[in-house]
C-alpha positions in Angstrom: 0.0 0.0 0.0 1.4 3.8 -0.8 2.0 6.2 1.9 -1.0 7.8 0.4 -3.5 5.3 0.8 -2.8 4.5 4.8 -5.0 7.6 5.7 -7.2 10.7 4.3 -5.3 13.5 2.1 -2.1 11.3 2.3 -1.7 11.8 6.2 1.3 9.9 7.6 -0.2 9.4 11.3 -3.5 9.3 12.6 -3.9 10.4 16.2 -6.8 10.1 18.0 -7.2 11.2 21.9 -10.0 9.2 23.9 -12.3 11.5 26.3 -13.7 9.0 29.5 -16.7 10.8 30.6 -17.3 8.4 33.4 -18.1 10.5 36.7 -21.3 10.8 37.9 -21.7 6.5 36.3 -19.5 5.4 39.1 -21.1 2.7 41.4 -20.7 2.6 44.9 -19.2 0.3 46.6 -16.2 -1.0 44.0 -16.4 2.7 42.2 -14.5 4.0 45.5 -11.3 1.9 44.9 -11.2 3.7 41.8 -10.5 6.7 43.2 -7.2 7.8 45.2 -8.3 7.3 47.9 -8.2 3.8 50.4 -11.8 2.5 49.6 -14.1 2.4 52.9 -14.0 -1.2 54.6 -16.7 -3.5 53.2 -19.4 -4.4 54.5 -19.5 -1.3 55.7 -23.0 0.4 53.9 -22.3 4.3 54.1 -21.5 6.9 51.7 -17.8 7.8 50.6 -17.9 11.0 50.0 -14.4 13.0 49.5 -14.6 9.4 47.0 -17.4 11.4 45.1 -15.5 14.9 45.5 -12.7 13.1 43.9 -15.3 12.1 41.0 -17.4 15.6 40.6 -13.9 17.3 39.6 -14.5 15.2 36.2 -17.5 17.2 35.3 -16.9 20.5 36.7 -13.3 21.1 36.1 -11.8 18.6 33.9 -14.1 18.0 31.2 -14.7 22.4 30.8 -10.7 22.5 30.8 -10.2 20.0 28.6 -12.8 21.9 25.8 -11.3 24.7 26.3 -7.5 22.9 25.3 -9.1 21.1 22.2 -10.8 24.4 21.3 -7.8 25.6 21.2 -5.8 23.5 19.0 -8.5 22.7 17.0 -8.5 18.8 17.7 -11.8 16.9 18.1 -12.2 14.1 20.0 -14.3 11.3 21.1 -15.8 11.1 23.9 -17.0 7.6 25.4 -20.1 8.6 27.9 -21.2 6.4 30.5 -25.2 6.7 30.4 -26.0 7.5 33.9 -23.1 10.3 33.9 -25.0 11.7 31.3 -28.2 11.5 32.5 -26.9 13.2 35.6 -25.4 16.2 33.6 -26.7 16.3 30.0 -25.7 19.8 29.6 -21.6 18.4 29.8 -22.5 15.6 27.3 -24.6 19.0 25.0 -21.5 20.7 25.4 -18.9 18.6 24.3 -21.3 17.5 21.0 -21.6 21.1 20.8 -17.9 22.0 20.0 -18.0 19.1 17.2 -17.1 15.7 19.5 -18.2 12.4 18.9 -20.1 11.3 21.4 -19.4 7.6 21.9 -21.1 4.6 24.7 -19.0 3.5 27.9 -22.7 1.7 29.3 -25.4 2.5 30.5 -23.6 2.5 34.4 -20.1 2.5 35.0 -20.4 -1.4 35.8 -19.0 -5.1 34.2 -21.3 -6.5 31.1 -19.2 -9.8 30.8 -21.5 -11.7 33.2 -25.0 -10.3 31.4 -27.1 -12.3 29.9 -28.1 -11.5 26.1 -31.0 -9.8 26.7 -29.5 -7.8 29.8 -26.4 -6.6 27.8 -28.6 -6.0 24.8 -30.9 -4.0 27.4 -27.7 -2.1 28.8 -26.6 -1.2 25.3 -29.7 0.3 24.6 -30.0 2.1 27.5 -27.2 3.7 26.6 -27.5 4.9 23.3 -31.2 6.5 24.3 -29.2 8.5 27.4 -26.6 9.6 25.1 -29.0 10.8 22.1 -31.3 12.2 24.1 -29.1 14.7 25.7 -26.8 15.2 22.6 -28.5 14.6 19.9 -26.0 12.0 18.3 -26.6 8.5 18.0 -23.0 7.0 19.3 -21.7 4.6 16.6 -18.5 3.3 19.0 -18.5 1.9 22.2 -16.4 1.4 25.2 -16.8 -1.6 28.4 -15.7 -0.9 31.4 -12.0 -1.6 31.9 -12.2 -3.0 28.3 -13.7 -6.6 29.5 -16.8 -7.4 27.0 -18.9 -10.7 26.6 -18.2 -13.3 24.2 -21.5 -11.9 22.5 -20.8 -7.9 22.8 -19.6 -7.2 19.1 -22.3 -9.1 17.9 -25.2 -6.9 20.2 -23.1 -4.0 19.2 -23.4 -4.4 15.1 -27.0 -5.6 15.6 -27.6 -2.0 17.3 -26.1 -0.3 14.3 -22.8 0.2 16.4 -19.5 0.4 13.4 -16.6 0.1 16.2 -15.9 -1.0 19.5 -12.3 0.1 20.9 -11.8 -2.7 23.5 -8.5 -4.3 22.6 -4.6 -3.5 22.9 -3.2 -5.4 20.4 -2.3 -2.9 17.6 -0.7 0.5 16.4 -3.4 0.4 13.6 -7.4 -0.1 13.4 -8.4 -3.1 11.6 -11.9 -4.7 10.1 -13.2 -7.8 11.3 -16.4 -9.7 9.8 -19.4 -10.2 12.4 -23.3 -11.0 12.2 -21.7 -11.9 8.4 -20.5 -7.8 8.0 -17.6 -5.7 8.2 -17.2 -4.5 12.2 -13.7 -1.6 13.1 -11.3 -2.2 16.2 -10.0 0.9 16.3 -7.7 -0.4 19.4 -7.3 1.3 23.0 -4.0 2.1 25.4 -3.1 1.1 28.4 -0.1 2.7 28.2 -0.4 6.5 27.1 -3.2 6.3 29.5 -3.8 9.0 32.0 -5.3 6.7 35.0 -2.8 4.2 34.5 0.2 6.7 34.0 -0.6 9.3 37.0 -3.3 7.4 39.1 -1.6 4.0 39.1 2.1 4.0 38.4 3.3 8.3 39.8 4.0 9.8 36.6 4.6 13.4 36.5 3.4 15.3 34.0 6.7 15.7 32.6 7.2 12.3 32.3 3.9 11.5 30.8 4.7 14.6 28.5 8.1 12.7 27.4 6.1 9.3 26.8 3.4 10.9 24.5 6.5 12.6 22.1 9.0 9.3 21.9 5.6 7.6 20.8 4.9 10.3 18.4 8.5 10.1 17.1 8.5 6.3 16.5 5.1 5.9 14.9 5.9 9.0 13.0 9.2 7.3 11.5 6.7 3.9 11.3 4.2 5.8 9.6 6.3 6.4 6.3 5.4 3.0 5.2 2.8 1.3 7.5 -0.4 2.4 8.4 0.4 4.2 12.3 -2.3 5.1 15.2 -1.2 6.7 18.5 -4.4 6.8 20.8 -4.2 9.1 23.8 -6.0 8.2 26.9 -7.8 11.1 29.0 -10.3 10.6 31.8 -12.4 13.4 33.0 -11.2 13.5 36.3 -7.7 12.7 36.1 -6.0 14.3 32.6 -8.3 17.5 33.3 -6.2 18.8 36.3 -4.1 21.6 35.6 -1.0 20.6 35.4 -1.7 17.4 33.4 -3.8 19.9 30.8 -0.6 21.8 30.3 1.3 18.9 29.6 -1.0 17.7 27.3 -1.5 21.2 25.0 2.5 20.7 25.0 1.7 17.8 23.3 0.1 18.9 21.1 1.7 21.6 19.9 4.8 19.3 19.2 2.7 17.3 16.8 0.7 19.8 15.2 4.4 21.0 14.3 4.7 18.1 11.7 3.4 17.9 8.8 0.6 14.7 7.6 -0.6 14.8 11.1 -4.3 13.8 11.1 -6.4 14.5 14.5 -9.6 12.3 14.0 -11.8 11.2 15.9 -12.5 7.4 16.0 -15.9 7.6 13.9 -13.7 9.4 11.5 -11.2 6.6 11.8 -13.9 3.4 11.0 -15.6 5.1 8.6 -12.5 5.3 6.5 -11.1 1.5 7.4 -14.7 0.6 6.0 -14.9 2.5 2.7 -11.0 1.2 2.2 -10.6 -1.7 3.6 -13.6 -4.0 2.3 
């Protein structure tokens, strides 16, 4: 395949950042080791509530901030919605399809749909692609499970639901079509790597450090990209990458990239649509 062909308007690398709009879908009591915090002793019943402080941030400081940086470099996104978050503040989920965002599924609650049945996952899906048009407007086309752990079934529920992509795998630099229900289905593939939660929740990153990891994987899939179709996926959660510092980092980032030319910002709709009308 020529360079040309790998993505739109002969662009040598496709980058595409991942918005988590998860809080307000969190689910007490395993939602609260989730957060920085040491999770209150089961079987205790009571409410953790700097837990939920931790949580709010995501909607009314990181999501606003992050806009705001995307705005500002021009770069839309897609954002994977968690129903009940949205159903809790469907004026976030209005404003972030407002400044041109896809807005994706992450289920209907912030909860495991490995052990559903077929009709309760099929249920869960639909639940959340009514909370997510309802409030925005767009009818998501990509979905999200939590922590990435779907059923043996999910792709199929997803394509019957009109669904073109799931991003639940780590296996790849590069989106890639599969056949299900007998038709073409995208895995445009996730990180657990230039993830936010995992980087600076998990394993202490500073924001310089997490600055340096996003530009040596820009610089090696940029050299890759010359003759192989290249992705680099950027991770932000609501609460976690919209933080101050971590937001500066971040517009740092992209600034270095938008410096290069062939440089395609997409958002993952974007992304399937094309692997569908090319790779057939």
């Amino acid at each position: 395949m020529a360079e040309s062909e790998f993505w739109p308007n002969g662009a040598r690398l496709a980058i595409t950042i991942s918005l988590m709009f998860e809080s307000g879908g969190e689910v007490r009591p395993d939602s609260g080791a989730l957060g920085p915090l040491f999770p209150i002793p089961m079987p205790l019943d009571i409410p953790d509530l700097p837990t939920e402080t931790y949580f709010q941030y995501g909607y009314l400081e990181g999501i606003p901030r992050l806009l705001e940086l995307f705005d500002r470099y021009q770069v839309k996104v897609s954002s994977f919605m968690v129903g009940q978050a949205v159903d809790r503040n469907p004026h976030v989920a209005r404003e972030i399809a407002n400044r041109g965002h896809e807005c994706a599924g992450h289920g209907a609650r912030w909860i495991p749909q490995y052990g559903m049945s077929a009709e309760e996952e099929r249920a869960f899906i639909r639940a959340t692609v009514e909370s997510v048009q309802h409030a925005t407007g767009q009818r998501p086309v990509g979905w999200n499970c939590n922590a990435l752990r779907r059923s043996v079934r999910t792709l199929e529920l997803l394509q019957e639901q009109g669904f073109i992509y799931h991003i639940d795998d780590v296996s790849r630099d590069e989106p890639f079509v599969q056949q299900v229900n007998g038709q073409p289905f995208v895995t445009v593939p996730y990180t657990l790597h230039v993830n936010d939660l995992v980087c600076y929740e998990i394993q202490g990153f500073s924001t310089q450090a997490f600055l340096q990891l996003l530009k040596d994987e820009f610089d090696v899939l940029y050299a890759e990209g010359k003759t192989r179709r290249r992705m680099l996926v950027v991770a932000c959660h609501d609460r976690v990458a919209g933080r101050p510092a971590r937001v500066k980092a971040l517009g740092e980032f992209l600034d270095y990239a938008s410096r290069y030319a062939g440089v395609w910002f997409a958002r993952k709709n974007e992304i399937a649509r094309w692997m569908l009308e090319t790779e057939r």
